[in-house]
C-alpha positions as CSV (number, residue, x, y, z in Angstrom):
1,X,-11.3,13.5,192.9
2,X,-13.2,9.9,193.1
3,X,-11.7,7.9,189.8
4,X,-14.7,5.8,188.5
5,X,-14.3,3.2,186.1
6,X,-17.6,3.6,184.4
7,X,-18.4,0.6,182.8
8,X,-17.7,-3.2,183.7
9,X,-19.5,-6.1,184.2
10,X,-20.0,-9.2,186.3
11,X,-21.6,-12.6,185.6
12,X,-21.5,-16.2,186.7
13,X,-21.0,-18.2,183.7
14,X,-23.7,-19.9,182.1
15,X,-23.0,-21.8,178.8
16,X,-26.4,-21.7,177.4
17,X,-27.4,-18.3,178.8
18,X,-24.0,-16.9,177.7
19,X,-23.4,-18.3,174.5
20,X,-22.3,-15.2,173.0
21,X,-18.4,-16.3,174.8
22,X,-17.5,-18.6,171.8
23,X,-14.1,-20.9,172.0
24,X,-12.2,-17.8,171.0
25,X,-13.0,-16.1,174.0
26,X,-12.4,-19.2,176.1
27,X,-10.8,-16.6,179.0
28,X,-14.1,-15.2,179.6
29,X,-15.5,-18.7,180.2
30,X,-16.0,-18.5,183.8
31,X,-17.4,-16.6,186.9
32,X,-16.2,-12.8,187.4
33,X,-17.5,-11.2,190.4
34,X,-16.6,-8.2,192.4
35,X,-13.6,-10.1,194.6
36,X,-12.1,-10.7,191.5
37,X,-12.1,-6.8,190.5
38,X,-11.4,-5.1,193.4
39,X,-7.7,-5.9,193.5
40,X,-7.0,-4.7,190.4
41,X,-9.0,-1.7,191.2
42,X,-7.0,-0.8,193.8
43,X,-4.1,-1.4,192.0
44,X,-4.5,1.4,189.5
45,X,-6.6,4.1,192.0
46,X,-10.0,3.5,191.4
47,X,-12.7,4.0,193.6
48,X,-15.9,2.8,191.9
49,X,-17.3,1.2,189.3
50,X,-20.3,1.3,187.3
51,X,-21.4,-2.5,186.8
52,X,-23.3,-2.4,183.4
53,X,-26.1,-5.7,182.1
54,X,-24.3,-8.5,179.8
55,X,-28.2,-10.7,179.9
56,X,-31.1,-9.3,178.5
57,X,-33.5,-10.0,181.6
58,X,-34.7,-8.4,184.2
59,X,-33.2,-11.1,186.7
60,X,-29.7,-9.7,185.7
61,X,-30.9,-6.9,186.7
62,X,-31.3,-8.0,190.2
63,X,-28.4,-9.9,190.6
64,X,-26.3,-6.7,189.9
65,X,-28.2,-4.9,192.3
66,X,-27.9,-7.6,195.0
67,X,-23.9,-7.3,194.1
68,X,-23.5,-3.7,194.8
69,X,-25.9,-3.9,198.2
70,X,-22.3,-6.5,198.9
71,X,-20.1,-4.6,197.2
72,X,-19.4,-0.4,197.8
73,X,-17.1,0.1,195.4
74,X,-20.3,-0.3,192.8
75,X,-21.5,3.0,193.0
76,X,-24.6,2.2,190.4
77,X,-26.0,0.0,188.1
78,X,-26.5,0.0,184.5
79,X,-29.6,-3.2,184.3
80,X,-32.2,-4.1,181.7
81,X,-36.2,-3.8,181.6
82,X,-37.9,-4.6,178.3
83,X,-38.8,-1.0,177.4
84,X,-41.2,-2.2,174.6
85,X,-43.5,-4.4,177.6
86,X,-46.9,-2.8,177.7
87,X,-46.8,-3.1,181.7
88,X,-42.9,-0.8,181.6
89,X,-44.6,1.9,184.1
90,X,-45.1,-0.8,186.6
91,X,-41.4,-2.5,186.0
92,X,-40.1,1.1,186.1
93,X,-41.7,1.5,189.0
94,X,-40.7,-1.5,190.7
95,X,-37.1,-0.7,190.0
96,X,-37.1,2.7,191.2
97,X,-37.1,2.1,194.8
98,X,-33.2,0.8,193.9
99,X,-30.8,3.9,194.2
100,X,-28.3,2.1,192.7
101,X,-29.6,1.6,189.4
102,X,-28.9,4.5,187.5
103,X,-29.5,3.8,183.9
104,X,-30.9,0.9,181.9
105,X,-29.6,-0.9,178.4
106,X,-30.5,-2.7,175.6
107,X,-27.9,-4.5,173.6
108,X,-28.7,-3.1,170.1
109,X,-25.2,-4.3,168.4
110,X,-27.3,-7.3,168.5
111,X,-30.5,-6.4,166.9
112,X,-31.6,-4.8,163.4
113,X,-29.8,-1.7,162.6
114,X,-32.9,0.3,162.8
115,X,-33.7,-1.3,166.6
116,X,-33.2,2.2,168.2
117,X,-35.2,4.0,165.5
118,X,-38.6,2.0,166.2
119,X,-41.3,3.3,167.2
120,X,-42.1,1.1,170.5
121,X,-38.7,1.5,171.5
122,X,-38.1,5.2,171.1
123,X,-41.7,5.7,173.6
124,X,-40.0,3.3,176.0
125,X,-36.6,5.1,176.5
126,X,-38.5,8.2,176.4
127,X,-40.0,6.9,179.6
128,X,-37.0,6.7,181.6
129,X,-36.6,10.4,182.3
130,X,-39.5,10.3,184.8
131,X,-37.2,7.6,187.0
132,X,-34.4,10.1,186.6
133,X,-32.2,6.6,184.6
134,X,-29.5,7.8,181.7
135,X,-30.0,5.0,178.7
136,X,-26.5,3.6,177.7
137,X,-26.3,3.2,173.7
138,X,-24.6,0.0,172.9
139,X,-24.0,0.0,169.3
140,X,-21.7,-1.0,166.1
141,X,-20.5,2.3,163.8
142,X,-22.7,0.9,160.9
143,X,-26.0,1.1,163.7
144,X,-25.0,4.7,164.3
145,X,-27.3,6.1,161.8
146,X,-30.5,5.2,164.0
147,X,-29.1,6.1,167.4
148,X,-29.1,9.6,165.7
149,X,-32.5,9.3,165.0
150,X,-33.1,8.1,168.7
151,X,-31.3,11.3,170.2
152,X,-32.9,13.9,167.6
153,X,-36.4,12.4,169.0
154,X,-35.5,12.8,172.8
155,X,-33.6,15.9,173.4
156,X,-34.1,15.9,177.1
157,X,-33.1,12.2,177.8
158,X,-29.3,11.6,179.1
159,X,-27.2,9.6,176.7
160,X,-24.1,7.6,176.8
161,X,-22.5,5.9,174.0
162,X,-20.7,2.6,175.1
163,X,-17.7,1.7,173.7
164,X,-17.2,4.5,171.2
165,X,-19.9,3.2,169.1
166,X,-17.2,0.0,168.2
167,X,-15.6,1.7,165.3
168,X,-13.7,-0.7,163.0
169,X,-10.2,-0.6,164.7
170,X,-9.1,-3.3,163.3
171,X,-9.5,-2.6,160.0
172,X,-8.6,1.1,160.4
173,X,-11.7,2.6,159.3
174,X,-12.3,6.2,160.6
175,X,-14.9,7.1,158.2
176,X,-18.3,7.5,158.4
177,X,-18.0,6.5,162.1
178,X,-16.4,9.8,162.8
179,X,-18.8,11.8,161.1
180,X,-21.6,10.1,162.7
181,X,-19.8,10.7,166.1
182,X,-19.4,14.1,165.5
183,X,-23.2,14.1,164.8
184,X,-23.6,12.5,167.8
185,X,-21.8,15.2,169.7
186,X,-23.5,18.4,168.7
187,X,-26.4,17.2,171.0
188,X,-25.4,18.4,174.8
189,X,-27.6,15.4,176.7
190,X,-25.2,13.0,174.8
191,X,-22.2,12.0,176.4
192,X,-19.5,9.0,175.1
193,X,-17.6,5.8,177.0
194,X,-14.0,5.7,176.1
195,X,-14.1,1.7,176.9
196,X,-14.2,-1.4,174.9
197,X,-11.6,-0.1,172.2
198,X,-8.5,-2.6,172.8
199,X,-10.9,-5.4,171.3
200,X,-12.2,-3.6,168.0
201,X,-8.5,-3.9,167.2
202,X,-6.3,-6.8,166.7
203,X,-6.4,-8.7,170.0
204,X,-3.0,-10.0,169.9
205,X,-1.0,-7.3,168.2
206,X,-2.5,-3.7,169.1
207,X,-0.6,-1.5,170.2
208,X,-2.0,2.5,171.3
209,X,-0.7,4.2,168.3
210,X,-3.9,1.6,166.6
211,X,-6.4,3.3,168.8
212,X,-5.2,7.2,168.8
213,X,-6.8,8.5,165.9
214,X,-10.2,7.3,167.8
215,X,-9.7,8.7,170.6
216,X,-8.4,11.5,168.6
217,X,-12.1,11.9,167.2
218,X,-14.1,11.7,170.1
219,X,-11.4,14.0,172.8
220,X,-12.2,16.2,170.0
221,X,-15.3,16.2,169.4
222,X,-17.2,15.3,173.0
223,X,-14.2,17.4,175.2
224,X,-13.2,15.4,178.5
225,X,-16.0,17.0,180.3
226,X,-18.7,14.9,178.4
227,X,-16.3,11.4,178.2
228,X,-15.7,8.7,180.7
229,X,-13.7,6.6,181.0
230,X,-14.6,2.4,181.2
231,X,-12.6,-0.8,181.6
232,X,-15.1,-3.1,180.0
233,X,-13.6,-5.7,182.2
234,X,-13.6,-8.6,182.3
235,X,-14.4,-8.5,178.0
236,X,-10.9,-6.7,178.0
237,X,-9.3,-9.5,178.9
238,X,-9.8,-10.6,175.4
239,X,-7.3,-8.2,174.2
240,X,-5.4,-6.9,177.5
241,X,-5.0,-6.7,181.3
242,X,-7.2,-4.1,183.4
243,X,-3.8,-2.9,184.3
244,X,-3.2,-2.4,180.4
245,X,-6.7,-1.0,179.6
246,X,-6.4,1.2,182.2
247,X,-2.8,3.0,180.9
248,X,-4.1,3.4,177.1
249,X,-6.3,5.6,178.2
250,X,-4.0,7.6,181.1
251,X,-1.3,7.5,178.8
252,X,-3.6,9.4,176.1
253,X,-4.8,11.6,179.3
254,X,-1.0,12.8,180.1
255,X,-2.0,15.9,177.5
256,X,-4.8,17.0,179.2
257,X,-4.8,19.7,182.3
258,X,-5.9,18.1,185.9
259,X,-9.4,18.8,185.8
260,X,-9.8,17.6,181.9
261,X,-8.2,14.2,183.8
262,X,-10.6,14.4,187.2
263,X,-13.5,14.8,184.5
264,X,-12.7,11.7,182.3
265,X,-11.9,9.9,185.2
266,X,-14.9,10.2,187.2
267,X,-16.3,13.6,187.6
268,X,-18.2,13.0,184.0
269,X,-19.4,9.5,185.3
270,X,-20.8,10.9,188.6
271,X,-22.4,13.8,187.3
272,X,-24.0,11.7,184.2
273,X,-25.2,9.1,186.3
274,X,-25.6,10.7,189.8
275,X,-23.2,8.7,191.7
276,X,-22.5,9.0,195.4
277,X,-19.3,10.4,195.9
């Protein structure tokens, strides 16, 4: 089976354009392309990735396509249109001659907690099943209540929840993120990211037994066969090494039976975002 690591990003570093990396993310403060990943992909067996937008423009877009035309081992593209823009057919369309871009994202963590709930924005994502693109949900636990809403409005459209929805590691809050996740799950077209967990706990002192009763609730409540499994490199460096990432979640696998593994380690990513094998 192809292992895919189904969500990472790349950026050259821009101060002003990336001023969400404050001092306490100082190691992030710099470029990360693909010749930086694809060492450490070999290292642990992976065969692809899934490069996924950090800038809200359509020009980062672009540059992560003109990556992977460079770059093989990024099997598709997760980029950004402004799905509220009254011309989005056209900008749809303009995309769509890309095969690598595969889905399209929004980062919602960053906007009102009813921002997936909206009118305009529901209608725009509700376009995207005409271009075949998945929609990646990138929220915090409190925001899950409105990503419900977005799902229960769009049966047919293909989900993925980044990161687990962020639930409050640190704190170790379970509830009413698991509830909400378990909502979440009871609609088939939705499937879940195990990715960006190590840094919703402490960065410096996690260790797995912090994050198992997460990945307790979503094994549970998705199956393998509807998770996939990210890096969220390089933002894991915040909290640990690819290498690190990377063995949380095989080391939490080691329960599983082969093809629950082959499914959470690729075969969910290619089949929810129709990657070449």
């Amino acid at each position: 089976m192809i292992r895919i690591d189904a969500h990472q990003h790349f950026w050259r570093f821009d101060p002003v354009r990336d001023a969400w990396i404050t001092e306490e993310m100082s190691v992030l403060r710099r470029d990360f392309l693909p010749e930086g990943l694809a060492p450490l992909l070999a290292e642990r067996g992976i065969d692809g990735t899934v490069a996924v937008q950090a800038d809200q423009s359509e020009e980062e877009t672009e540059f992560l396509l003109g990556l992977a035309d460079d770059a093989p081992f990024i099997r598709g593209v997760v980029g950004w249109v402004d799905l509220t823009a009254d011309d989005l057919t056209r900008r749809l369309e303009g995309f769509s001659v890309f095969d690598r871009l595969r889905g399209l994202r929004h980062v919602a963590q960053a906007e009102a907690d009813d921002f997936l709930a909206r009118e305009d924005v529901v209608r725009g994502i509700g376009r995207l099943r005409e271009f075949r693109l998945a929609y990646d949900i990138l929220v915090y636990a409190h925001q899950l209540p409105a990503a419900l809403t977005l799902v229960e409005r769009l049966p047919e459209q293909p989900f993925v929840v980044d990161h687990c929805a962020k639930p409050r590691i640190r704190e170790g809050a379970i509830d009413p993120w698991a509830t909400h996740m378990r909502a979440l799950a009871r609609y088939p077209n939705v499937c879940c990211k195990v990715s960006g967990l190590v840094t919703e706990a402490d960065w410096e002192r996690w260790r797995p037994d912090d994050v198992r009763p997460y990945l307790d609730v979503v094994f549970e409540a998705f199956g393998p066969d509807r998770l996939m499994f990210g890096s969220d490199w390089p933002v894991c460096l915040l909290a640990g090494s690819y290498a690190r990432v990377t063995e949380l979640v095989e080391r939490y696998a080691e329960q599983l039976s082969p093809e629950e593994r082959d499914d959470l380690f690729g075969g969910t990513a290619i089949r929810f975002y129709g990657l070449r094998r």
